[in-house]
Backbone as a chain_set.jsonl record, in Angstrom:
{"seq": "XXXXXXXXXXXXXXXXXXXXXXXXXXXXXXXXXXXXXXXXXXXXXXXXXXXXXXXXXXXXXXXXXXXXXXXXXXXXXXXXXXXXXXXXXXXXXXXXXXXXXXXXXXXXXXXXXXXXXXXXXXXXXXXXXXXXXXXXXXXXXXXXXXXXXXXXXXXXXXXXXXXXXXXXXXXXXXXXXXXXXXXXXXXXXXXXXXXXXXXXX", "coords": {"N": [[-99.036, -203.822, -0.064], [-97.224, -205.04, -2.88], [-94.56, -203.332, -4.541], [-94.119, -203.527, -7.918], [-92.196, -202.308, -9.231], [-90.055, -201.676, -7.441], [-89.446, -204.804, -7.102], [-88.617, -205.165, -9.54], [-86.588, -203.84, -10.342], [-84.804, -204.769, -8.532], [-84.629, -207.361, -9.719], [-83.241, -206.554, -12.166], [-80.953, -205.71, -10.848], [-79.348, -207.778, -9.872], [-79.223, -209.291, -12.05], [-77.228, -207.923, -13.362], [-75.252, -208.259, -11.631], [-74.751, -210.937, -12.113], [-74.084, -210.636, -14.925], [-71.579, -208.781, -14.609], [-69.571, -210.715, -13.04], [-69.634, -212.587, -15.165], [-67.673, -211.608, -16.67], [-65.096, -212.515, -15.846], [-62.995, -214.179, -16.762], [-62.06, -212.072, -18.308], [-59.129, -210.103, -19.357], [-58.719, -207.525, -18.039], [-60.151, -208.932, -15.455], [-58.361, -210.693, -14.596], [-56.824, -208.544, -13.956], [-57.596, -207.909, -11.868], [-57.599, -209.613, -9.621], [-54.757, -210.161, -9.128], [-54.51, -207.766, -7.513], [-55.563, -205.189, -4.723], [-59.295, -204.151, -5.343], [-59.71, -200.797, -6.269], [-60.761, -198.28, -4.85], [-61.872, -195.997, -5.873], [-62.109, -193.074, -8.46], [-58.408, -191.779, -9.584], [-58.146, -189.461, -8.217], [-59.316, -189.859, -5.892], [-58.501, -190.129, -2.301], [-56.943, -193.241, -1.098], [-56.883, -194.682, -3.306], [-55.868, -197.359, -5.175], [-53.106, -198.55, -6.953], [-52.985, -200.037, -10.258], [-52.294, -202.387, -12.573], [-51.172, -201.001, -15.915], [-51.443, -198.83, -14.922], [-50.381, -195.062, -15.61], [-47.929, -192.96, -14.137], [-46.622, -190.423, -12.041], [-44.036, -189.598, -11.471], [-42.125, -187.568, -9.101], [-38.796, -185.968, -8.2], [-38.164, -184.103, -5.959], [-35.864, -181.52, -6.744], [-34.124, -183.08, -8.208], [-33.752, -183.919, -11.516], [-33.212, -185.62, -13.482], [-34.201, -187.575, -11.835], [-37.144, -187.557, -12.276], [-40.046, -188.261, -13.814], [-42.521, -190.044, -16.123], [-44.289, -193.031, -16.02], [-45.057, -196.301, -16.357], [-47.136, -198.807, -15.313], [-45.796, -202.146, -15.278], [-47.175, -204.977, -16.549], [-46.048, -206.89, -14.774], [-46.634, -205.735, -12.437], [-44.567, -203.931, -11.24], [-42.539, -200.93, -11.668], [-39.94, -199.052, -13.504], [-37.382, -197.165, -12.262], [-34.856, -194.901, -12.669], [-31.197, -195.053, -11.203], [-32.692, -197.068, -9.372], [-33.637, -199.48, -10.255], [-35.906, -202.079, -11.096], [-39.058, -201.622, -9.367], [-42.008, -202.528, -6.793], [-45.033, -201.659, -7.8], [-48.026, -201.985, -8.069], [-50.739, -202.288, -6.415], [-49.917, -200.991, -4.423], [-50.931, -197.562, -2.65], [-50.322, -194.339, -4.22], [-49.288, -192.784, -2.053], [-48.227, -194.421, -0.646], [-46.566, -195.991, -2.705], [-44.777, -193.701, -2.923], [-43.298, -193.243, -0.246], [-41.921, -195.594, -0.038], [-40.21, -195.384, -2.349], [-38.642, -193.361, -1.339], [-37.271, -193.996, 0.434], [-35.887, -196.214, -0.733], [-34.148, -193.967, -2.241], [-32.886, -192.79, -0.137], [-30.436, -194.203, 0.082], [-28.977, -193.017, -1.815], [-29.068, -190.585, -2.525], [-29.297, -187.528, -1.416], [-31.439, -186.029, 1.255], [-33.878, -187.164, -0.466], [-37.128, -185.685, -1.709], [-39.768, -186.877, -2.612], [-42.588, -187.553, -4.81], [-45.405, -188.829, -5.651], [-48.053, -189.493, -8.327], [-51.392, -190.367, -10.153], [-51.509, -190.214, -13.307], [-52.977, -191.13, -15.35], [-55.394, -193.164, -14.741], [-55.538, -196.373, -15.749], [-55.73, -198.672, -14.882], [-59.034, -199.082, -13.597], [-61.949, -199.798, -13.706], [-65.274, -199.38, -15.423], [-68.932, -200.639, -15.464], [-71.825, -201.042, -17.894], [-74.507, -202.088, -17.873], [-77.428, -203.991, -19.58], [-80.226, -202.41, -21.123], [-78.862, -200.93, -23.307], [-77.009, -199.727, -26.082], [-74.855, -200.534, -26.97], [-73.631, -201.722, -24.663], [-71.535, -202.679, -21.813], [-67.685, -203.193, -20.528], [-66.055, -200.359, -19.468], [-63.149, -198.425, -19.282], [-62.408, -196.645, -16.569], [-61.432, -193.003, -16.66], [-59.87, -189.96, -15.491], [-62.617, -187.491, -14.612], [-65.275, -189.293, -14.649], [-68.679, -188.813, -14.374], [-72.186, -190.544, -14.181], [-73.662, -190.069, -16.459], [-71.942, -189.353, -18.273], [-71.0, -192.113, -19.073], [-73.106, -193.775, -20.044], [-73.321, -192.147, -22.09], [-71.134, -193.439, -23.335], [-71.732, -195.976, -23.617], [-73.55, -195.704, -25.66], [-76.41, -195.246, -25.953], [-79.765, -195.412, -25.141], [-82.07, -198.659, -26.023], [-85.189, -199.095, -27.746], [-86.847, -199.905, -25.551], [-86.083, -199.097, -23.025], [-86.001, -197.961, -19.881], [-85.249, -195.401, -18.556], [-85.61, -194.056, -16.482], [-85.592, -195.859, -14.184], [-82.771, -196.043, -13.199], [-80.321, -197.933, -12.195], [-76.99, -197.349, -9.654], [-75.032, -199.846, -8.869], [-72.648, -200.679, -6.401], [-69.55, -201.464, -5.119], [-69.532, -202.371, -2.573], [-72.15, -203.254, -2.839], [-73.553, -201.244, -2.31], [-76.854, -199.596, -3.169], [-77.774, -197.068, -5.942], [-79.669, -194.953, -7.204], [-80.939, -193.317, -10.139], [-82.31, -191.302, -12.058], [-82.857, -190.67, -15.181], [-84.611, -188.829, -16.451], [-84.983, -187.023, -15.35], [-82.394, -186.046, -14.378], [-81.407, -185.079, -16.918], [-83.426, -183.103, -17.393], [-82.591, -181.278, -15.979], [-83.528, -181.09, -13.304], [-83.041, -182.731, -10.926], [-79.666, -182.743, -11.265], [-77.967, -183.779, -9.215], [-78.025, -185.909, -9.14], [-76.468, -187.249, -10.939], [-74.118, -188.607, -10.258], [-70.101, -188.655, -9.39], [-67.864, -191.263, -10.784], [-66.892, -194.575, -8.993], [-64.815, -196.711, -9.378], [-65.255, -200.28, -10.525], [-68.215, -199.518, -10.321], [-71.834, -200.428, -11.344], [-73.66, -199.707, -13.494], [-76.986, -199.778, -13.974], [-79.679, -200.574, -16.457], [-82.573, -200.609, -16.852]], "CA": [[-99.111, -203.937, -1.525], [-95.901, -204.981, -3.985], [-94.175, -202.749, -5.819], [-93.4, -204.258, -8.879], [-91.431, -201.5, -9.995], [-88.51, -202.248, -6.889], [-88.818, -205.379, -7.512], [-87.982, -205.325, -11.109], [-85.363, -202.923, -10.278], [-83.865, -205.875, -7.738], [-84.258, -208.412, -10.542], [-82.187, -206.547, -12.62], [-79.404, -205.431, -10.128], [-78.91, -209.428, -9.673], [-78.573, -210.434, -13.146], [-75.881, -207.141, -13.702], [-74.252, -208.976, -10.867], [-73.857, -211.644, -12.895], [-73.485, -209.96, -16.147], [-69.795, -208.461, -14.326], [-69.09, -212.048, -12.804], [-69.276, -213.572, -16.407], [-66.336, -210.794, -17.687], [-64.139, -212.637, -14.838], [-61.757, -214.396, -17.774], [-61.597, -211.266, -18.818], [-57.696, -209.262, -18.957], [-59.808, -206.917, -16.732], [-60.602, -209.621, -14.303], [-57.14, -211.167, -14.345], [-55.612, -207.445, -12.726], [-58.173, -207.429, -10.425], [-57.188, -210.766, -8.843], [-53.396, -209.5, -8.96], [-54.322, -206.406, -6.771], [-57.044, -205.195, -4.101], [-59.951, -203.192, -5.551], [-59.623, -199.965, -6.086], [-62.132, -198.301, -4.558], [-62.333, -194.948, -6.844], [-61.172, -192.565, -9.595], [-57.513, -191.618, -9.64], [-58.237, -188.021, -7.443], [-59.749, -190.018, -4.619], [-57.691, -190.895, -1.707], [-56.869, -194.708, -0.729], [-56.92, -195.047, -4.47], [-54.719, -198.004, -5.601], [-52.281, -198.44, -8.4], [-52.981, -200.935, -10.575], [-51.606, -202.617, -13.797], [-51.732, -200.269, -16.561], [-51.723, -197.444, -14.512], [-49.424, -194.106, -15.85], [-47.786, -192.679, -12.845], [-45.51, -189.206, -12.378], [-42.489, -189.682, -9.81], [-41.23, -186.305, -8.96], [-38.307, -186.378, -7.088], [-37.772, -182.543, -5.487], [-34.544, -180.931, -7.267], [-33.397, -184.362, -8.822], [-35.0, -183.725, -12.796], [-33.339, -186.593, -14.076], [-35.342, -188.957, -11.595], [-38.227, -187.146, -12.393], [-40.099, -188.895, -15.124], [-43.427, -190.75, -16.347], [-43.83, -194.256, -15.895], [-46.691, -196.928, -16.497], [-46.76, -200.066, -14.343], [-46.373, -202.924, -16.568], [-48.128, -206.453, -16.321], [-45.871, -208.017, -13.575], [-46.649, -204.652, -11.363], [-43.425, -203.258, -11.497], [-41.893, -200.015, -12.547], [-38.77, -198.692, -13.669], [-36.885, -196.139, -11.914], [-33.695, -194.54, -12.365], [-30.62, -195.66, -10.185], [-33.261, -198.093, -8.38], [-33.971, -200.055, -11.178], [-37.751, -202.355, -10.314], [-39.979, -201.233, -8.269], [-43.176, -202.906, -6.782], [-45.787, -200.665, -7.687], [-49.311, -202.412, -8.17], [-51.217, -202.795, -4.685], [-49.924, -199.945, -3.321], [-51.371, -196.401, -2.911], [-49.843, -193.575, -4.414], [-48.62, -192.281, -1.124], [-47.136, -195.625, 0.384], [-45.035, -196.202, -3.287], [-43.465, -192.441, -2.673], [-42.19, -193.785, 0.916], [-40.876, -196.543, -0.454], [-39.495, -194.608, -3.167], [-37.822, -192.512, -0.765], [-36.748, -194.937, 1.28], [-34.847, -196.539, -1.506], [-32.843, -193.319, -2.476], [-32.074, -192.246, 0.382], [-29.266, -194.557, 0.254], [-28.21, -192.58, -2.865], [-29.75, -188.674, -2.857], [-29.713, -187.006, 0.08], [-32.913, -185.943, 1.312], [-35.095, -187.188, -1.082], [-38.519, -185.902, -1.462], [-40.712, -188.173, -3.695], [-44.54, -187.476, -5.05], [-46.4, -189.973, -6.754], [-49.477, -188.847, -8.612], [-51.582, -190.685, -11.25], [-51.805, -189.71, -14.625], [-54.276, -191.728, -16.276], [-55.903, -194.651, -14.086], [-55.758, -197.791, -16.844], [-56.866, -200.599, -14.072], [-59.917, -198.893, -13.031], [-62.99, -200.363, -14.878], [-67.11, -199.268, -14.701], [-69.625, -201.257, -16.296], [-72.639, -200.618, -18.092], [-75.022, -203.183, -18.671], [-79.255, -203.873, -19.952], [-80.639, -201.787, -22.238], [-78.157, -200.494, -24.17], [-76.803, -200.273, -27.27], [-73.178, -200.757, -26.359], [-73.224, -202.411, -23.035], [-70.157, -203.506, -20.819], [-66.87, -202.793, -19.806], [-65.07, -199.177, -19.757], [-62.093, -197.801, -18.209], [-62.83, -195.139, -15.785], [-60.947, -192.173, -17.244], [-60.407, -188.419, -15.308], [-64.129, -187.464, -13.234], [-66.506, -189.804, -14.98], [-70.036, -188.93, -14.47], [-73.374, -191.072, -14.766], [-73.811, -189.546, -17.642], [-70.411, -189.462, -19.575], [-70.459, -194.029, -18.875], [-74.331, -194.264, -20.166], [-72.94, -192.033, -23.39], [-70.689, -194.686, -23.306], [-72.595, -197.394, -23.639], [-74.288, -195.784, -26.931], [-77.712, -194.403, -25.824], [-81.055, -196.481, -24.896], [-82.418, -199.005, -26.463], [-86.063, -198.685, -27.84], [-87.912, -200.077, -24.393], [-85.221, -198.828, -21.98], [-86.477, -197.609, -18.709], [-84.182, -194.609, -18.151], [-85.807, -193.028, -15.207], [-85.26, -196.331, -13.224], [-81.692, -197.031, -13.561], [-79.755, -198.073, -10.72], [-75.891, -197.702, -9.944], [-74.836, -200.771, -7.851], [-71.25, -200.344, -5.995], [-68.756, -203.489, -5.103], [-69.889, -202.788, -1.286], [-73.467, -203.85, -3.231], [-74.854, -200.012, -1.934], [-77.83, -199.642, -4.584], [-78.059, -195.597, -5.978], [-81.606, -194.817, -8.238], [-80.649, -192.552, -11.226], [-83.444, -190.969, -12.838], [-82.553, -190.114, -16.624], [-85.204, -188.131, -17.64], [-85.023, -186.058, -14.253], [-81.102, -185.323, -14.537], [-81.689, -184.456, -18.266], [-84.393, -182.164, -17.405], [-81.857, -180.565, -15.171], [-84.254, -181.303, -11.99], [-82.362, -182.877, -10.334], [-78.327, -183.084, -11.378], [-76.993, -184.207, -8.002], [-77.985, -187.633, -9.454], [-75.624, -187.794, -11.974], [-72.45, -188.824, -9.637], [-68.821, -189.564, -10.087], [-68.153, -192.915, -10.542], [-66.227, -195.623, -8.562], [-63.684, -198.172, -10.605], [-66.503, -201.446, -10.307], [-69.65, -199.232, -10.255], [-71.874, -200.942, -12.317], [-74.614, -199.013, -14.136], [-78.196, -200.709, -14.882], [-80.409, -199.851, -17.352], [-83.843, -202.06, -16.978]], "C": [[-97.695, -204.035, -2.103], [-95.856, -203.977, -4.805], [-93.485, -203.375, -6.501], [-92.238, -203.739, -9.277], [-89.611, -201.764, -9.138], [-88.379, -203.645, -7.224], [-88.202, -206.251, -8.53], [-86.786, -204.689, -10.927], [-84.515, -204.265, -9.043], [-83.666, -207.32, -8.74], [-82.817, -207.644, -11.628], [-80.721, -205.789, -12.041], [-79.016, -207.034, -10.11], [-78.401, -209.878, -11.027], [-77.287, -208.91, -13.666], [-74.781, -207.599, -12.911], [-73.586, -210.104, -11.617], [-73.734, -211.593, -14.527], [-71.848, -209.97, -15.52], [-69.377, -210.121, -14.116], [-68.557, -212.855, -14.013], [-68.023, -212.609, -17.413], [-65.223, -211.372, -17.067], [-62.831, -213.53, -15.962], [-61.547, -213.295, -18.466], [-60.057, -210.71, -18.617], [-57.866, -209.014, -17.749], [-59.953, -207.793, -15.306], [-59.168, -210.339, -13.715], [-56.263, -210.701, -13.794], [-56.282, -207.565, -11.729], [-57.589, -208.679, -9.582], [-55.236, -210.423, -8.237], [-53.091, -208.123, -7.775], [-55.153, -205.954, -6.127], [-57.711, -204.545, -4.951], [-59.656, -202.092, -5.578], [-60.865, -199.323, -6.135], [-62.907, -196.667, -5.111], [-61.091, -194.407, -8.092], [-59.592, -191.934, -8.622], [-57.128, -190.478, -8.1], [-58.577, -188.96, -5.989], [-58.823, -190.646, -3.609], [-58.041, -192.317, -1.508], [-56.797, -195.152, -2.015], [-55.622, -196.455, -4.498], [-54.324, -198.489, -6.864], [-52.802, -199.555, -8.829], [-52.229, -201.165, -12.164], [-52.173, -201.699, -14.632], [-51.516, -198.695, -16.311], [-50.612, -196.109, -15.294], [-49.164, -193.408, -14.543], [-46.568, -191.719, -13.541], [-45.075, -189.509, -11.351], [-41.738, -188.657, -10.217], [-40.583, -186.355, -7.937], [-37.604, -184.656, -6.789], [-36.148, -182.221, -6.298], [-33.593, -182.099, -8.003], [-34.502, -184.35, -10.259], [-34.779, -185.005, -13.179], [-33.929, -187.99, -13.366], [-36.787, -188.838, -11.323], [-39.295, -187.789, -13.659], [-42.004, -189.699, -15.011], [-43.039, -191.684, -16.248], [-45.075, -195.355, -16.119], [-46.31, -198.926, -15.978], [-47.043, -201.537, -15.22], [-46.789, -204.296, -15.692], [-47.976, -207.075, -14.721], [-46.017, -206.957, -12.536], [-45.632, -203.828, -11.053], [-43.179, -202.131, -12.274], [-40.521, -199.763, -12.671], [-37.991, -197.615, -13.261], [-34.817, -196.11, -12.127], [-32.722, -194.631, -11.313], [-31.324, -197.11, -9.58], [-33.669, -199.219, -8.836], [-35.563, -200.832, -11.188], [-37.574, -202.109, -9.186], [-41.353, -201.65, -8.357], [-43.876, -201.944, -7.077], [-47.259, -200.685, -7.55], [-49.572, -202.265, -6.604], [-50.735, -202.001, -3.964], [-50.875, -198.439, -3.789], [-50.499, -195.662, -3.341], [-49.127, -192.851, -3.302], [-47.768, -193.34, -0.698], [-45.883, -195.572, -0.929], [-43.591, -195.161, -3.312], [-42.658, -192.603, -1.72], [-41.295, -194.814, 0.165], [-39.776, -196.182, -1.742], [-38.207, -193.877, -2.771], [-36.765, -193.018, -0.222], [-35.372, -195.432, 0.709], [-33.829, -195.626, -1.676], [-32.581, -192.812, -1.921], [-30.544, -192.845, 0.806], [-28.268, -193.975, -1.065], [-28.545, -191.088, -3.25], [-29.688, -188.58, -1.123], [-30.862, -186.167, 0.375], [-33.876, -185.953, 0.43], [-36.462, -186.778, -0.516], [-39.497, -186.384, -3.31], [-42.182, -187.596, -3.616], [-44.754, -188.284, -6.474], [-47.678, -190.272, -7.229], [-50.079, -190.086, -10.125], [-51.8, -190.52, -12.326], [-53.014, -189.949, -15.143], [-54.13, -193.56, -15.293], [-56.296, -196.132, -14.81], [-56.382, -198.451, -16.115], [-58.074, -200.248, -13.501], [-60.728, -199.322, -14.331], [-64.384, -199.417, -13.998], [-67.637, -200.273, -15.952], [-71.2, -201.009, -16.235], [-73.655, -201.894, -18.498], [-77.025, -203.01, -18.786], [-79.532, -203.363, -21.157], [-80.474, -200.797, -22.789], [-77.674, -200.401, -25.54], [-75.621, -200.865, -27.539], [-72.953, -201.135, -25.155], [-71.995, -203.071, -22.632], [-69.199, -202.784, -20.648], [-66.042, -201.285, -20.027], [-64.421, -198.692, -18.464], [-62.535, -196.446, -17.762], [-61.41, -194.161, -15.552], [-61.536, -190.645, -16.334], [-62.274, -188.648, -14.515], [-65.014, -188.016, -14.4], [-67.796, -189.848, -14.11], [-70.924, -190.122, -14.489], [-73.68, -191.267, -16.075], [-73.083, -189.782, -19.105], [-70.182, -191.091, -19.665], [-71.853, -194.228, -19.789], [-74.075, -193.527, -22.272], [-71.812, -192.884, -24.267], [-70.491, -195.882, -24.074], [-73.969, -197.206, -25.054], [-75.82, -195.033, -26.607], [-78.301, -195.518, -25.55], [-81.147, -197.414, -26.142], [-84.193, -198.712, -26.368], [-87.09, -198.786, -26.488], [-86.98, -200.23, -22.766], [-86.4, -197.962, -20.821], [-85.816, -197.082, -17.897], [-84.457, -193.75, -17.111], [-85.957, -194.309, -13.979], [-84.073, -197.232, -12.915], [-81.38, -196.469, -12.255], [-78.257, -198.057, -10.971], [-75.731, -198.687, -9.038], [-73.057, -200.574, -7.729], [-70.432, -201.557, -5.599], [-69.257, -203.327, -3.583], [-71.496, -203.131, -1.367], [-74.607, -202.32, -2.68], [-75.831, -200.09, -3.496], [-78.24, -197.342, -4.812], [-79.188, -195.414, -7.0], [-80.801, -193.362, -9.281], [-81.41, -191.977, -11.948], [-83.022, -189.911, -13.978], [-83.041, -188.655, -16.92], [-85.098, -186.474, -16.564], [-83.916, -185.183, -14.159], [-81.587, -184.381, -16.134], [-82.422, -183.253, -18.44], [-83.806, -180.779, -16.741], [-83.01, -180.136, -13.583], [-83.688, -181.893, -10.946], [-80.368, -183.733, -10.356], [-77.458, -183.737, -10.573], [-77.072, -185.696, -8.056], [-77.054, -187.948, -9.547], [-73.771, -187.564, -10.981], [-71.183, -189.204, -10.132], [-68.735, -190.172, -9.832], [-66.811, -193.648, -9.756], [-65.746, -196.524, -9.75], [-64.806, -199.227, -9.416], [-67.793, -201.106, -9.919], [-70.359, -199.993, -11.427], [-73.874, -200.418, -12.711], [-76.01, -199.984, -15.036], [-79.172, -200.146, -15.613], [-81.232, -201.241, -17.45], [-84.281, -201.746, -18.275]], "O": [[-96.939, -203.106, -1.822], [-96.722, -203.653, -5.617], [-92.407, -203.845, -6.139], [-91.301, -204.446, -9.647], [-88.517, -201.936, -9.675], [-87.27, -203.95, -7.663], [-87.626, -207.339, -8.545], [-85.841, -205.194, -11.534], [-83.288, -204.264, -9.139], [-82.781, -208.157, -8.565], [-81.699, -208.142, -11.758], [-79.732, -205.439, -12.685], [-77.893, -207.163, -10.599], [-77.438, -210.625, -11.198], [-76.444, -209.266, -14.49], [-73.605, -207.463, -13.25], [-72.379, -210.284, -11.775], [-73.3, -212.528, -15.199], [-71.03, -210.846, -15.798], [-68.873, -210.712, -15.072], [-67.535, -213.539, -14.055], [-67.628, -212.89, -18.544], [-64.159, -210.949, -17.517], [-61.661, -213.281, -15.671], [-60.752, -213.443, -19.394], [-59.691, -210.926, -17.462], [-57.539, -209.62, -16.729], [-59.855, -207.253, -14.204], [-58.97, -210.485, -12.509], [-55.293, -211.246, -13.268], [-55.769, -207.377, -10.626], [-56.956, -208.25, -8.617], [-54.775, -210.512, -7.099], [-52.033, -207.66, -7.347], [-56.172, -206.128, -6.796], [-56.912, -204.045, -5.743], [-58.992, -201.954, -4.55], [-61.783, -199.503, -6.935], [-64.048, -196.277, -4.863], [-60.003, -194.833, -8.481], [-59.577, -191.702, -7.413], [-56.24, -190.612, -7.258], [-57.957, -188.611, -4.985], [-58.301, -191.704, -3.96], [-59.198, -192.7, -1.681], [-56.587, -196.365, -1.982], [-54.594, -196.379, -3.826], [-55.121, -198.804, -7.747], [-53.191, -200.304, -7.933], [-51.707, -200.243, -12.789], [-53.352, -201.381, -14.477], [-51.445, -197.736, -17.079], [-49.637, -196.791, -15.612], [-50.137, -193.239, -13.807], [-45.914, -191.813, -14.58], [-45.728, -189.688, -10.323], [-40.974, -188.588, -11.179], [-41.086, -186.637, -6.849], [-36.654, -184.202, -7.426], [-35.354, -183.154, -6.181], [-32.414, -181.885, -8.289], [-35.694, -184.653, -10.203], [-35.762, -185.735, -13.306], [-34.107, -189.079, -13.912], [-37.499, -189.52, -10.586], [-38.788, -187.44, -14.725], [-42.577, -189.825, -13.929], [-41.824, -191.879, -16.282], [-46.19, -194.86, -15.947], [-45.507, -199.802, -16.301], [-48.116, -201.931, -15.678], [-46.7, -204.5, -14.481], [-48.789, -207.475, -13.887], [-45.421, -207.291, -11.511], [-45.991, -202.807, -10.468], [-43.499, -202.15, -13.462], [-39.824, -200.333, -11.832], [-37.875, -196.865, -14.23], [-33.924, -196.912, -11.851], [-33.222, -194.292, -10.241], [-30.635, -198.105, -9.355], [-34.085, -200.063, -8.042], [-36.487, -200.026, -11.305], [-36.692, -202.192, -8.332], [-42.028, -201.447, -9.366], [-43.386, -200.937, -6.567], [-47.846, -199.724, -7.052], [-48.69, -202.149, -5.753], [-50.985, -202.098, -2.762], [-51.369, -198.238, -4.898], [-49.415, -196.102, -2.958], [-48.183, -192.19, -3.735], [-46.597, -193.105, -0.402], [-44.707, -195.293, -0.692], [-42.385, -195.324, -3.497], [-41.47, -192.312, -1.857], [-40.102, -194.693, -0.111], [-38.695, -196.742, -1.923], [-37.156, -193.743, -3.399], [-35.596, -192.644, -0.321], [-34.245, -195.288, 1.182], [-32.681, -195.99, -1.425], [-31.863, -191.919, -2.369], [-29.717, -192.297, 1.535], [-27.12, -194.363, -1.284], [-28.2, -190.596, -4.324], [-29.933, -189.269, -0.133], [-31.212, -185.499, -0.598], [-34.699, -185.04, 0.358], [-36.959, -187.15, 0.546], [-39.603, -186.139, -4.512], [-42.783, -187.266, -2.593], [-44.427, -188.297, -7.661], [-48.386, -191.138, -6.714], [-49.273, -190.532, -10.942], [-52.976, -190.878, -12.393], [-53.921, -189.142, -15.348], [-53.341, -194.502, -15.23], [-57.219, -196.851, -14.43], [-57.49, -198.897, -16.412], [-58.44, -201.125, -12.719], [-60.396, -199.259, -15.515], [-64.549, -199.008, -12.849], [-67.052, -200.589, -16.988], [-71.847, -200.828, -15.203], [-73.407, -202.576, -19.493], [-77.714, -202.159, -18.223], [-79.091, -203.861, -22.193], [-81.279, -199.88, -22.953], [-78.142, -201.308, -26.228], [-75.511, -201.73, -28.408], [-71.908, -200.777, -24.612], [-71.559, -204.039, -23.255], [-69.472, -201.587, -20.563], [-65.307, -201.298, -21.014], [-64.777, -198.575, -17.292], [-62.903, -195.465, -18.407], [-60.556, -194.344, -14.685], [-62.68, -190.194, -16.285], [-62.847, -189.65, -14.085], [-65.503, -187.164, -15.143], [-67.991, -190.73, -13.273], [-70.256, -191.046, -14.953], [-73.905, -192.313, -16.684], [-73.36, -190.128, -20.254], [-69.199, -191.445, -20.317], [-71.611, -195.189, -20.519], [-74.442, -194.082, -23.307], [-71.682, -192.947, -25.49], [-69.648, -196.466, -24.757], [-74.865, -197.985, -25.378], [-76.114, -194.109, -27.366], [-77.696, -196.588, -25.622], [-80.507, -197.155, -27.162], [-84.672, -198.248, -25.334], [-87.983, -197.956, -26.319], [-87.098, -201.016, -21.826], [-87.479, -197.477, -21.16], [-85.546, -197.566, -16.798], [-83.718, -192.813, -16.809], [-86.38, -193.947, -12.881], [-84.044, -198.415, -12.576], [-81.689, -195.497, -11.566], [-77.851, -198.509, -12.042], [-76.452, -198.438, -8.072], [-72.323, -200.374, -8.697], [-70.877, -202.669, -5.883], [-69.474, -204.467, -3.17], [-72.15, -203.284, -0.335], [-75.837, -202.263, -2.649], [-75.485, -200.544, -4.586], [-78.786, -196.599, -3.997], [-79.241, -196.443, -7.674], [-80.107, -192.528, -8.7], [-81.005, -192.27, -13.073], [-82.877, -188.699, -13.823], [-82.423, -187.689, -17.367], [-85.131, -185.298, -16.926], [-84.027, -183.975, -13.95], [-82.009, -183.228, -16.211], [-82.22, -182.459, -19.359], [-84.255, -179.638, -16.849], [-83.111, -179.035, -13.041], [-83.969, -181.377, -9.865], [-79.947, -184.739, -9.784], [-76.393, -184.217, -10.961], [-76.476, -186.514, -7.356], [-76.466, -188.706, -8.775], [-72.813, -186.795, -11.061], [-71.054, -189.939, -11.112], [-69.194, -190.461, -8.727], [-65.703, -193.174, -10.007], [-66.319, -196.876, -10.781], [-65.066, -199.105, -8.219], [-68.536, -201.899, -9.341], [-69.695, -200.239, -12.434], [-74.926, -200.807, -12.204], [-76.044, -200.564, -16.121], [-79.503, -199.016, -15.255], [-80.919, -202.364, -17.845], [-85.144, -202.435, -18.819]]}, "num_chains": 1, "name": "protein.A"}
């Protein structure tokens, strides 16, 4: 016997596929091409920098090359003594080597940490039956929850106990609204991936 119900829920993971696809002239779509995926929020390892990003470079007992910094367009930052620095496309751990690397021809034993502040190039997207649907920057531990408040609340013939998150490796996760809400089951409501993309049939 068909269930209609998956495969309504597979019709609309396909057209959120190409909901995101059609943001691709977007700014948004123009870093991603500039830089791999990043494949979560800020906290998660393998994370990678991208345009936009705010970044802290602490350099152990050296204050004045201690400093905020935010990676502008062409991927590059600005450091003291070292003047640009690649910074897009790497991880937060590789740009501190290379960080290091650089002054150790001018500090003696540098030690370098390179943390993110606020993750600008990470995106999620919300799309269907919404009131506010599409693109938001994934900001600190975004939730299920905190992207769908988002996106404005339901619309009148939303179908909030069969929303799906879809991931860029295309995994499919089931979300059930009324179930989190009820506080039945919370372990739904996950943190999100930069290019999760949240459906609401």
């Amino acid at each position: 016997m068909v269930k209609w119900a998956q495969v309504r829920a597979v019709v609309f993971v396909m057209a959120a596929l190409g909901f995101v696809a059609s943001l691709g002239g977007g700014a948004a779509a123009q870093e991603a091409e500039s830089k791999p995926a990043a494949r979560g929020p800020a906290a998660v390892p393998g994370y990678t920098i991208g345009l936009g990003d705010t970044l802290r470079v602490a350099v152990w007992k050296e204050p004045e090359l201690t400093l905020d910094v935010t990676v502008r367009p062409d991927g590059m930052i600005t450091m003291p003594l070292l003047g640009d620095v690649e910074a897009a496309g790497r991880s937060p751990g590789q740009l501190a080597s290379r960080l290091t690397a650089e002054l150790e021809r001018l500090v003696e034993h540098p030690r370098v940490t390179v943390s993110i502040t606020q993750a600008n190039s990470a995106r999620i997207y919300v799309v269907g039956q919404m009131l506010r649907p599409g693109e938001f920057p994934l900001t600190g531990r975004m939730t299920v929850l905190k992207a769908l408040a988002l996106a404005g609340g339901f619309k009148e013939f939303a179908r909030p106990d069969s929303i799906v998150i879809v991931r860029e490796d295309q995994t499919v996760i089931p979300f059930n609204y009324k179930r989190v809400a009820e506080g039945k089951d919370v372990s739904q409501n996950i943190l999100l991936a930069a290019g999760d993309t949240i459906v609401v049939p």
